[in-house]
C-alpha positions as CSV (number, residue, x, y, z in Angstrom):
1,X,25.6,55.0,123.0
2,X,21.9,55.5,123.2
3,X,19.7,54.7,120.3
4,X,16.3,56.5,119.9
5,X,13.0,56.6,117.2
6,X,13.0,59.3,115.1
7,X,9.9,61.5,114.6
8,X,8.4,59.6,112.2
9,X,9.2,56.7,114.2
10,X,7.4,57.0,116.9
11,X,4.2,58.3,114.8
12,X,4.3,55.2,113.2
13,X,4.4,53.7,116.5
14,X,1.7,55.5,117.8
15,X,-0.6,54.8,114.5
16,X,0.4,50.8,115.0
17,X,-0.8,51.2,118.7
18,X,-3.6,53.2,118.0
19,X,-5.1,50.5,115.4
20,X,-4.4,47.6,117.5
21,X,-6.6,49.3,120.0
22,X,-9.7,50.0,118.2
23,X,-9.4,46.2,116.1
24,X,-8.7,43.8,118.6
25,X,-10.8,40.9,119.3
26,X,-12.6,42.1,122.6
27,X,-11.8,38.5,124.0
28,X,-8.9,36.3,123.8
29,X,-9.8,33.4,121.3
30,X,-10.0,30.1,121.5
31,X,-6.6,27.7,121.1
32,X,-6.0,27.1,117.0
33,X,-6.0,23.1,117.8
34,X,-9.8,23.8,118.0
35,X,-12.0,24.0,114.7
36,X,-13.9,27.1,115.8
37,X,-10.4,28.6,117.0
38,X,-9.0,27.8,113.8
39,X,-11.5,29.8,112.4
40,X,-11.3,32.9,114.6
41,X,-7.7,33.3,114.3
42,X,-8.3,33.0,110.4
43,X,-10.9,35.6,110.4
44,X,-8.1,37.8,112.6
45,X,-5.9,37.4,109.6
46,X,-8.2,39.2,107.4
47,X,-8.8,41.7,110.1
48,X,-5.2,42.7,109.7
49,X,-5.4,42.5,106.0
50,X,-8.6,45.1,106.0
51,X,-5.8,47.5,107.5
52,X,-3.1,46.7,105.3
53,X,-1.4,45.0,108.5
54,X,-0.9,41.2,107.4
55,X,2.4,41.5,105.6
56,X,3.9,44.6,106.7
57,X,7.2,43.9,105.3
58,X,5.8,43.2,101.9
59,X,6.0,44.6,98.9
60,X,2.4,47.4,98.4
61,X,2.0,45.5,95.2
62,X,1.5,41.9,97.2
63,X,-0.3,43.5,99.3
64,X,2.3,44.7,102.0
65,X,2.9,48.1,103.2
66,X,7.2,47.8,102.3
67,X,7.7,48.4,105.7
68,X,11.7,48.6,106.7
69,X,13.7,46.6,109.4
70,X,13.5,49.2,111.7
71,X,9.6,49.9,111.2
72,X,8.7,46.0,110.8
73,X,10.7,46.0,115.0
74,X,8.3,48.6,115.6
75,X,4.8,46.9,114.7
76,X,6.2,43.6,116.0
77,X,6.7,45.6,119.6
78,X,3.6,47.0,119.6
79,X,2.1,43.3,118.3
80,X,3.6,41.6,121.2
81,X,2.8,44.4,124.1
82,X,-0.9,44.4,122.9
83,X,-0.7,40.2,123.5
84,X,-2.8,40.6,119.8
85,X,-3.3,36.8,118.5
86,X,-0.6,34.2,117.2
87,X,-0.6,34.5,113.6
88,X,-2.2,31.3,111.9
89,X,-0.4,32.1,109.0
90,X,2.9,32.9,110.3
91,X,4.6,29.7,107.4
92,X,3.1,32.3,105.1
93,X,4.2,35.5,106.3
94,X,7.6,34.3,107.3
95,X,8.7,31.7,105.5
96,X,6.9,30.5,102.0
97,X,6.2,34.1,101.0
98,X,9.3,35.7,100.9
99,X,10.8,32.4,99.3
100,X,8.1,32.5,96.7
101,X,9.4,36.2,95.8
102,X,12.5,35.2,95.6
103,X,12.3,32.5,93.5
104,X,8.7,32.4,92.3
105,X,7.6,33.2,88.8
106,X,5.2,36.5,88.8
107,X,2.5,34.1,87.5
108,X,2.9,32.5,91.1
109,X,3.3,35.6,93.0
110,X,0.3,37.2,91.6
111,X,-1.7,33.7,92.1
112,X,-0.5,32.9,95.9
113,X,0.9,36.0,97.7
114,X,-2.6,37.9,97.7
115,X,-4.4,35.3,98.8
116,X,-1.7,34.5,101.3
117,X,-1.9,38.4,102.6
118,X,-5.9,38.2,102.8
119,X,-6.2,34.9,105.0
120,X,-7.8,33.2,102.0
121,X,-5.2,30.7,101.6
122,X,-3.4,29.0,104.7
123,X,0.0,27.9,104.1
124,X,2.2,25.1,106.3
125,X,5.1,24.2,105.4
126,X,7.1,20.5,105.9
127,X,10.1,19.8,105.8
128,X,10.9,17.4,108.3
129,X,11.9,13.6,108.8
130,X,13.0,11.6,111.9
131,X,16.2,12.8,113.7
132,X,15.4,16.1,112.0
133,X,12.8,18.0,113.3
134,X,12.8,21.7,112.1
135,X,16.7,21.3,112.0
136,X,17.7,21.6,108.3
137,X,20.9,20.9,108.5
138,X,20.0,18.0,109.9
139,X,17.9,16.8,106.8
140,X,18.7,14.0,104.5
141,X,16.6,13.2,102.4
142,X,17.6,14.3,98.9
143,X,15.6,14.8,95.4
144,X,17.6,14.3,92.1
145,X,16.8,15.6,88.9
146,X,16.8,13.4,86.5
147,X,15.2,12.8,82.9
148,X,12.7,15.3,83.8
149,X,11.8,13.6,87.1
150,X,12.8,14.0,90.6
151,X,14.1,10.8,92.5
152,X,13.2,11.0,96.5
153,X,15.3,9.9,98.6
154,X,14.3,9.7,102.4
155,X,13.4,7.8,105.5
156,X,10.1,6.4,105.6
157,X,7.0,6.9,108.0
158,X,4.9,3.5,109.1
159,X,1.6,3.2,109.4
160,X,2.3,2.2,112.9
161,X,3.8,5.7,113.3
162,X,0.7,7.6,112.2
163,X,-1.5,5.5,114.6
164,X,1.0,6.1,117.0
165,X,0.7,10.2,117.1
166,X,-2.3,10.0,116.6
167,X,-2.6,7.9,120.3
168,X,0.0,10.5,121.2
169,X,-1.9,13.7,120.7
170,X,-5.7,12.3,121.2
171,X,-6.3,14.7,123.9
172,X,-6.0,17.5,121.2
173,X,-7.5,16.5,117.6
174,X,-10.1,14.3,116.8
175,X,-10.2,11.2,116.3
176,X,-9.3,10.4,112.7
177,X,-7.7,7.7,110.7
178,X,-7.9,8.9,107.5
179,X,-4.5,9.2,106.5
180,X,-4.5,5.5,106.8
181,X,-7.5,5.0,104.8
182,X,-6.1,6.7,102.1
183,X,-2.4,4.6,101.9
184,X,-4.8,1.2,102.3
185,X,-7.0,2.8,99.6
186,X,-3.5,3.4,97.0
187,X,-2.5,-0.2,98.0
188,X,-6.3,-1.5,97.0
189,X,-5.5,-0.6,93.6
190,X,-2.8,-3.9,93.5
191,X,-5.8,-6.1,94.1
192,X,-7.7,-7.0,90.9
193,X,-11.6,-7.5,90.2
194,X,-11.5,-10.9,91.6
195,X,-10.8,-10.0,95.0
196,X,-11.1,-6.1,95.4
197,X,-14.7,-6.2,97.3
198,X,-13.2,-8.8,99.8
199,X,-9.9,-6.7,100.4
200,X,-12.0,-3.6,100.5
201,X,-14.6,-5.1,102.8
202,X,-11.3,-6.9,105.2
203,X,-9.8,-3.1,105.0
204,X,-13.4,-1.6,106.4
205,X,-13.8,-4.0,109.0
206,X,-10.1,-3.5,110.9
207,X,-9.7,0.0,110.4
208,X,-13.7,0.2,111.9
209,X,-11.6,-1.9,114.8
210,X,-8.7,0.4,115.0
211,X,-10.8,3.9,115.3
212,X,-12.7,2.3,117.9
213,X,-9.6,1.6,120.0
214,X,-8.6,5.1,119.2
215,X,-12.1,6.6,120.8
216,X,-12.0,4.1,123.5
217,X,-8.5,5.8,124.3
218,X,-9.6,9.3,124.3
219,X,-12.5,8.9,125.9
220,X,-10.3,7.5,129.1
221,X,-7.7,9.7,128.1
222,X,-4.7,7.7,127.5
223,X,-3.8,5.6,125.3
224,X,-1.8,2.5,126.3
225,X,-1.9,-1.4,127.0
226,X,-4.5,-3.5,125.4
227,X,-6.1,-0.4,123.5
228,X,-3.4,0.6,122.0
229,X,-2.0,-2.9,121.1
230,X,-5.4,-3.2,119.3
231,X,-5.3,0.1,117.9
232,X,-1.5,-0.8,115.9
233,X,-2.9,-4.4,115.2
234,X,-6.0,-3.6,113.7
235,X,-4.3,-0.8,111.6
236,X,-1.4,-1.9,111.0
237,X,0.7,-5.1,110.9
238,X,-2.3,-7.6,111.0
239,X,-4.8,-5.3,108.4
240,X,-1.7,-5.1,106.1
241,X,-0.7,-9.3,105.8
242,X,-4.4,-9.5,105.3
243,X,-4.1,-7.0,102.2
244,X,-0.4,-8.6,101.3
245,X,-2.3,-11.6,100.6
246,X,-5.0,-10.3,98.6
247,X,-2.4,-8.8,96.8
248,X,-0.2,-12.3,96.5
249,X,-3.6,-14.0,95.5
250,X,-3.9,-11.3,92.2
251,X,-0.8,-12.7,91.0
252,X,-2.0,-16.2,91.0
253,X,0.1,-17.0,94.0
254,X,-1.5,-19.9,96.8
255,X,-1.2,-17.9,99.9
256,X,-3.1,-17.0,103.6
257,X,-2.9,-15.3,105.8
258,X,-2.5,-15.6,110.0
259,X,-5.7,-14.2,111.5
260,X,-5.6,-13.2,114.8
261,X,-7.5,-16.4,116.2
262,X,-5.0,-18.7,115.3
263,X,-1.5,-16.5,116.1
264,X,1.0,-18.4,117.3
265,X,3.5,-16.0,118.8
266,X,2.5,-16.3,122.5
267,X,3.7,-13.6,125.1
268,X,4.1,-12.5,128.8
269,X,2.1,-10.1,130.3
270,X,4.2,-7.0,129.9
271,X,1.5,-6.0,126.7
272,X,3.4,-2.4,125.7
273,X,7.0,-4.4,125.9
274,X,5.9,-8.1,125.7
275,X,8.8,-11.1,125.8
276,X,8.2,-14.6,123.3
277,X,7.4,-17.4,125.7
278,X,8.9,-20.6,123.4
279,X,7.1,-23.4,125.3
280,X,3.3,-21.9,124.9
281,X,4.0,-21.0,121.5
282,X,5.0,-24.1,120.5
283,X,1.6,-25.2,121.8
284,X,0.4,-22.7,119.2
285,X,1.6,-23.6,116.1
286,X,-0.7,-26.2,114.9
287,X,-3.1,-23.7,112.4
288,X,0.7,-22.1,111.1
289,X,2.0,-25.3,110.1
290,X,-0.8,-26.2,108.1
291,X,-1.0,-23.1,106.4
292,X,2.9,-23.1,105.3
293,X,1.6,-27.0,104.0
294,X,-0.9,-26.0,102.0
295,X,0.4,-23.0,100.9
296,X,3.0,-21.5,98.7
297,X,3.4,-18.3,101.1
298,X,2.0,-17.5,104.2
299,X,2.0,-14.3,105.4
300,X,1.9,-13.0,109.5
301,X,1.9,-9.3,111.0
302,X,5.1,-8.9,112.4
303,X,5.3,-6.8,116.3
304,X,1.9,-8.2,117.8
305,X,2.1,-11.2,120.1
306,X,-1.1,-12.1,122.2
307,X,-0.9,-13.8,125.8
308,X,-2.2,-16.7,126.5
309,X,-5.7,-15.5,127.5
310,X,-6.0,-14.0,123.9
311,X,-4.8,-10.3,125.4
312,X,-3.1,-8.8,122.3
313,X,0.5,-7.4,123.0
314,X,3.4,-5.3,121.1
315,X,6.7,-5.8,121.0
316,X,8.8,-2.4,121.3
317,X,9.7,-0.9,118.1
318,X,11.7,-3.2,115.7
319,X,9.5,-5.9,116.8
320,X,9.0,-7.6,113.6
321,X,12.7,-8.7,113.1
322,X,11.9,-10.3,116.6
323,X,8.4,-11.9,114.4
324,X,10.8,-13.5,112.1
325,X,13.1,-14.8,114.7
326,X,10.4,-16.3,117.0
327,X,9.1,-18.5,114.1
328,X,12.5,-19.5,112.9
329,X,12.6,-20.7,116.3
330,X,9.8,-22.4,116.4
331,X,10.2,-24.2,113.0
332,X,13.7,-24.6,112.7
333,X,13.5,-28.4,113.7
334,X,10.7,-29.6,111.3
335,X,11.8,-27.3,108.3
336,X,15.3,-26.0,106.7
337,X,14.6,-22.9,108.4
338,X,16.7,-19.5,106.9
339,X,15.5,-15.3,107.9
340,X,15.7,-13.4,105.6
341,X,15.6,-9.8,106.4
342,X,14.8,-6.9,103.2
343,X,16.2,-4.0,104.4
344,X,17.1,-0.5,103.0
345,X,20.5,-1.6,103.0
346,X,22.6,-4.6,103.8
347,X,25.0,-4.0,106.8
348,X,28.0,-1.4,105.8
349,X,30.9,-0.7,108.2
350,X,29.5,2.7,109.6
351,X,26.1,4.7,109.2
352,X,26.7,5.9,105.4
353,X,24.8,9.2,105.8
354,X,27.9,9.8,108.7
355,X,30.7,8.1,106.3
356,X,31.4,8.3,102.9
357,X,34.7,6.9,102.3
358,X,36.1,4.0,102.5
359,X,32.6,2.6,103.4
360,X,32.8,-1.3,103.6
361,X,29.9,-3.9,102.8
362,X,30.2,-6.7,105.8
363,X,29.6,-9.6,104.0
364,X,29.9,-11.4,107.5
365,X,28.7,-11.2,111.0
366,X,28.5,-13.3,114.4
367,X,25.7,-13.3,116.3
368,X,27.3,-11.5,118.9
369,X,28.4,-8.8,116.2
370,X,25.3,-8.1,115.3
371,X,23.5,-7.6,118.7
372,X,26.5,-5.2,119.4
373,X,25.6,-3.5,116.5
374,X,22.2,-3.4,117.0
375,X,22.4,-2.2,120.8
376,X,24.8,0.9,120.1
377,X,22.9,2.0,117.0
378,X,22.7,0.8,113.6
379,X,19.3,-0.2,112.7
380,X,20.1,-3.3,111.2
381,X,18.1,-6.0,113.2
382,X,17.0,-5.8,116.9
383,X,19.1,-7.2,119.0
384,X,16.4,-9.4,121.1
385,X,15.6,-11.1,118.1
386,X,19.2,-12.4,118.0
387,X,19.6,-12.9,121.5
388,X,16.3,-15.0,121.7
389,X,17.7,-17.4,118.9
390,X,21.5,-17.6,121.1
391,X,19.0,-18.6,124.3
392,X,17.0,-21.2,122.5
393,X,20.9,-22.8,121.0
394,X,20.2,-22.6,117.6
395,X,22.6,-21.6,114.9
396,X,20.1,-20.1,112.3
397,X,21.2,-18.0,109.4
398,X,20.0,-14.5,108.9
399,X,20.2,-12.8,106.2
400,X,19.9,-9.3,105.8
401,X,19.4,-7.9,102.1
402,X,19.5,-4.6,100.4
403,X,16.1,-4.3,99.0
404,X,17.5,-1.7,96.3
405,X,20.1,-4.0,95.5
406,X,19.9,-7.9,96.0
407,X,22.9,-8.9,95.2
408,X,24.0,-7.2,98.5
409,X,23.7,-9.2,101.2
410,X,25.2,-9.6,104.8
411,X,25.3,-13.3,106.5
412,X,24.5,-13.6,110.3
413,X,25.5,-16.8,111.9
414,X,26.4,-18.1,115.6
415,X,30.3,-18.3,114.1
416,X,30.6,-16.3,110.3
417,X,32.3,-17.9,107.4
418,X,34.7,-15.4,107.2
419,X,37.2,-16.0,109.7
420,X,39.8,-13.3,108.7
421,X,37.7,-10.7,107.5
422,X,38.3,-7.1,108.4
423,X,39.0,-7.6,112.8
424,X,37.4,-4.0,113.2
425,X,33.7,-5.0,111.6
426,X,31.8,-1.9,112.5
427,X,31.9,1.8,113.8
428,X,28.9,2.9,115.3
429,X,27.2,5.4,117.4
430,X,24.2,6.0,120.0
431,X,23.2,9.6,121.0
432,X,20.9,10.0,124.3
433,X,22.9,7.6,126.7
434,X,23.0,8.1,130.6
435,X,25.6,6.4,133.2
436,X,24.4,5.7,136.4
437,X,27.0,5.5,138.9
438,X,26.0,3.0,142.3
439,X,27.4,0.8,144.4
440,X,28.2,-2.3,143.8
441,X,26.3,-4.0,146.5
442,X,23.7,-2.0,145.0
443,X,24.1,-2.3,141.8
444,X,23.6,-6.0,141.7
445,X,20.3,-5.4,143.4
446,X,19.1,-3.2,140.7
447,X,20.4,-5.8,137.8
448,X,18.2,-8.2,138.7
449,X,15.6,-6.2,138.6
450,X,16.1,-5.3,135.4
451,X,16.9,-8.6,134.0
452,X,13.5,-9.7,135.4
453,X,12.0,-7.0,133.2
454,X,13.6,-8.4,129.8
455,X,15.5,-5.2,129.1
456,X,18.2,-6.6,127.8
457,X,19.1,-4.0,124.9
458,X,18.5,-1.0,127.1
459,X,21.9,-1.1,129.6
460,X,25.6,-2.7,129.7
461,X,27.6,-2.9,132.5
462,X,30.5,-1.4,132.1
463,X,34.1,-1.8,134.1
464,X,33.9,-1.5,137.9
465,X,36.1,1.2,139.6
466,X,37.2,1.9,143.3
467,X,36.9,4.9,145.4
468,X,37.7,5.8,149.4
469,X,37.9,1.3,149.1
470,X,34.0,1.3,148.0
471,X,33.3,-0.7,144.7
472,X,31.2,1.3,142.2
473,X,29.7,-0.1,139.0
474,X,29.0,2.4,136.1
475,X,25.7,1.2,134.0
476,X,25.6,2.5,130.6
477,X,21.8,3.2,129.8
478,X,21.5,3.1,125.8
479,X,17.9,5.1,126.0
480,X,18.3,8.3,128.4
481,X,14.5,8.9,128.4
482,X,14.0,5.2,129.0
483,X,16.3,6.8,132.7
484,X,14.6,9.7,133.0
485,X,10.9,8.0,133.1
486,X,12.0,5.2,136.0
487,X,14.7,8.0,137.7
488,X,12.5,7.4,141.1
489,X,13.0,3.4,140.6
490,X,16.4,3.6,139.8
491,X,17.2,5.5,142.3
492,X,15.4,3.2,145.1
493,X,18.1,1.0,145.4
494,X,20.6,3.7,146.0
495,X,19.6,7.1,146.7
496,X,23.1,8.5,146.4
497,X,23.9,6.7,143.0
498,X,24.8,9.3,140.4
499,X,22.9,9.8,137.3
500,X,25.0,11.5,133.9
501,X,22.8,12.7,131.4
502,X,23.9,14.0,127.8
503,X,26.1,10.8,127.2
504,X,27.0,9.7,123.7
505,X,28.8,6.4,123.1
506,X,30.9,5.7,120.4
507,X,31.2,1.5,120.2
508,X,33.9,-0.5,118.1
509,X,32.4,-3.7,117.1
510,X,34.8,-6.7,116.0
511,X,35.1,-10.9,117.5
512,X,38.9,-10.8,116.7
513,X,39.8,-7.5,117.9
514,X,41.7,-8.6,120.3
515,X,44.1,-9.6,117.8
516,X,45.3,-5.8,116.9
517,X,47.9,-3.7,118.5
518,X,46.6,-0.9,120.4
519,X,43.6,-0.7,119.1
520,X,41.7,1.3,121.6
521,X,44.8,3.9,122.0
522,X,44.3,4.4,118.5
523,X,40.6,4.8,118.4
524,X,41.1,7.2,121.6
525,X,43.2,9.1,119.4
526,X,41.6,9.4,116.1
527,X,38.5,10.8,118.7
528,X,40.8,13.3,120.7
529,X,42.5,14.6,117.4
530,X,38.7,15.8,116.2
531,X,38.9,17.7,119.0
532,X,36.6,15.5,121.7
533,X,36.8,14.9,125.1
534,X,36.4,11.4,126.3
535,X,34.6,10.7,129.5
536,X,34.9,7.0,129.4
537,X,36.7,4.1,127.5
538,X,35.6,0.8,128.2
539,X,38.1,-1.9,126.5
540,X,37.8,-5.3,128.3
541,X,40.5,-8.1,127.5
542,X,39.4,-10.2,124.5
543,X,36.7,-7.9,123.7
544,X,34.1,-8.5,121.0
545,X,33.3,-4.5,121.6
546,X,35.5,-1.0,122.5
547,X,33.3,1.7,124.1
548,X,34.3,5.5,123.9
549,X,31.8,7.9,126.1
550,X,31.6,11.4,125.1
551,X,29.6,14.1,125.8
552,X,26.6,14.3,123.4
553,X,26.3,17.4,122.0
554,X,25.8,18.6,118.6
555,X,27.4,16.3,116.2
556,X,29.6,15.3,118.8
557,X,28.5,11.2,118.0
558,X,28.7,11.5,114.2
559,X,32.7,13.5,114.4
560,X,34.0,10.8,116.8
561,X,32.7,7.8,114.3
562,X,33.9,9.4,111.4
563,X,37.0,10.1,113.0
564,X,37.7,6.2,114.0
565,X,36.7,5.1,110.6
566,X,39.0,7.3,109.2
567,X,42.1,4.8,110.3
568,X,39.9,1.4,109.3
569,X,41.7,0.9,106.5
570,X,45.2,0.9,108.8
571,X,43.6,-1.4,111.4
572,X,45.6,-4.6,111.0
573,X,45.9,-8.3,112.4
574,X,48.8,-8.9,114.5
């Protein structure tokens, strides 16, 4: 079948091409991350407007021509083989417009769509979230009408996270910390008369600290070690248990804060993924102790450590459940030492937005429960932070609490209370895994290594297999980008080792396990019925954890934990 333009077609075509010809900017412009860019590509916009060519598909009466499907293919050919410029309002003219005709009131049409068509106003349009991206199916955040109001519901972004892109994306925007200003500036407003200046004044002075870092950074171009370390400090953690206490002291509460001169948490060298070194902390602690004395709360930036030669370091993210745990550990033998942990949510038996029913609170954990739990993906508490309390022996309760409601709480201890809870505690899931086959002579090589590094929630070693009488080890890596970075090093200690990408892990977390039936030959099951094909199954004898390897794809993860969860409730003892 061949397919051609009719007449009027092609006169259209040749009236599209025609225009482009005479109106186009004589010289490419400049990249819209620039302001003068910006400003060329806006001044393009009403170019196109001037010829009734910004909204083709529009309606005349907004200011389109009412162009049709096959006419609009036409003018976006003749766009596109002219190279004409990218479209600074392309949220407008694709997205928000057409949505505000659909559903807009003619009030709002005749108020935004004109304007829209002209250049005047500059539409963007957000609708993301972490894990999302542009993917809106993968969005969940909610608002529920109710009363007259709308009740959010959504995942959160830090202030460490805004200084973070920021860092990120130096090398194309300028430096500024504004957005931060203005979140210090709302939180001002919980300070009264009495301390307001002095908050303000504290709020200046570290954020003055921060941008600096930030300039430093571009003007080397990268951001990274010390800078950066100051640049989250200064911004974030510290800045804000400086402004918690103001904020303490306006509701007549005794309270101080940790400046940076006296921290105690004292680190290693590594300064982007530092490691709490006990002994030279402990040396540290003199200034803390007589602040909790003389105080009724005391409050300490969570995430920043500082060598011993005053360097300021970071943890990696989820650092400040790490905070809590190193002080615990530091105090537990003077005082009646207890972590609590606010969290969104207290610990539940799978990720709720990926399970609805049957959805269990755990009243109960191990510590060895809840670094499994923490390693293969639910965000509960890091997983260092527990296994730096096991190292230093001490059986210290951690609490993790629903902030939204207190009632709900989950108990973490070296052996839980509950002895015959549920023996299959928690589904859970990790996308972005890799599984680096080696040889075992190898392998054991490259182990050390990476213990030496202290990345101990990054890689389990997973059953050993023989081939042509040659042991292999499989590694499971938990963070696929964290093996794509150091492929080369990796790699160094056996250059035929194999390296799987696209692995997703689906972990069974439970102490008594081992006391069920065919437990894993269920799980298997439950994962094949949903249609999945498993790579791997990892189920060791006595087992506090049952690992299932899939391919990660689409929602591969999320179908294999419902899936599992799905036959909880028919998980028995023996």
């Amino acid at each position: 079948m061949q397919i051609k333009f009719t007449e009027a077609q092609e006169k259209f075509r040749n009236e599209v091409r025609l225009w482009l010809q005479d109106s186009l900017p004589k010289k490419p412009l400049q990249s819209l991350d620039t302001q003068e860019g910006f400003e060329l590509h806006r001044e393009w916009e009403r170019t196109l407007d001037s010829g009734n060519w910004s909204m083709v598909t529009w309606p005349k009466e907004y200011g389109g021509r009412g162009l049709n499907l096959i006419e609009w293919l036409i003018f976006e050919e003749e766009y596109y083989r002219a190279d004409a410029p990218t479209r600074v309002n392309q949220n407008g003219v694709f997205l928000l417009g057409p949505t505000l005709m659909e559903f807009g009131t003619d009030q709002q049409k005749n108020k935004f769509l004109k304007a829209m068509a002209s250049g005047d106003h500059i539409w963007a349009q957000g609708w993301s979230e972490p894990g999302a991206g542009s993917d809106m199916a993968a969005i969940r955040s909610t608002a529920v009408h109710e009363d007259g109001f709308f009740t959010i519901n959504g995942q959160k972004t830090s202030l460490t996270d805004v200084i973070l892109s920021l860092g990120k994306n130096l090398a194309n925007s300028d430096v500024s910390i504004d957005a931060v200003t203005e979140t210090y500036s709302k939180i001002l407003e919980m300070v009264n008369d009495d301390y307001k200046e002095e908050c303000r004044k504290k709020i200046n002075d570290m954020l003055m600290l921060a941008s600096k870092s930030l300039k430093e950074a571009k003007a080397l171009g990268r951001f990274e070690d010390e800078i950066r370390a100051k640049a989250l400090a200064y911004s974030g953690e510290v800045l804000m248990s400086h402004v918690l206490n103001y904020v303490f002291k306006s509701n007549g509460i005794k309270s101080e804060p940790v400046s940076l001169d006296d921290w105690p948490i004292i680190t290693d060298n590594n300064i982007e993924s530092t490691n709490f070194v006990f002994t030279q902390s402990n040396e540290h602690i003199e200034k803390l102790e007589e602040l909790i004395q003389q105080n009724d709360v005391v409050s300490i930036g969570g995430f920043i450590g500082k060598t011993e030669d005053g360097t300021i370091t970071t943890y990696e993210r989820g650092g400040s459940d790490r905070t809590a745990a190193d002080i615990g550990i530091l105090f537990h033998k003077k005082y009646d030492t207890i972590i609590d942990l606010e969290k969104d949510s207290s610990v539940v038996s799978a990720d709720p937005k990926i399970v609805h029913d049957e959805l269990e609170q755990i009243s109960d954990l191990s510590y060895n429960e809840a670094r499994l739990a923490g390693m293969f993906g639910m965000k509960i508490i890091d997983p260092i932070a527990i296994k730096e309390i096991v190292e230093n022996g001490i059986d210290m309760p951690v609490i993790v609490t629903d902030m939204n409601k207190s009632e709900q709480i989950t108990r973490i201890q070296r052996k839980p209370r509950e002895k015959n809870g549920h023996p299959l505690k928690i589904v859970t899931g990790k996308k972005n895994c890799a599984i680096l086959r080696i040889e075992s002579s190898s392998a054991k090589n490259l182990l050390e290594s990476l213990e030496q590094e202290k990345r101990y929630s990054e890689f389990v070693v997973l059953s050993p297999f023989i081939k042509d009488g040659i042991e292999f080890t499989r590694i499971l890596f938990l963070d696929g980008d964290y093996v794509t970075r150091n492929e080369k090093y990796i790699l160094s200690f056996d250059p035929l080792a194999n390296i799987s990408y696209q692995r997703g892990v689906i972990t069974l977390i439970g102490d008594e396990m081992w006391r069920v039936q065919q437990i894993a030959s269920k799980a298997s099951s439950k994962v094949g019925d949903a249609g999945l094909n498993i790579l791997n199954l990892d189920a060791q004898e006595e087992t506090s954890r049952i690992i299932i390897v899939i391919e990660d794809s689409d929602d591969n993860v999320a179908k294999g934990i419902a899936a599992i969860h799905s036959e909880r409730s028919k998980i028995k003892f023996i």
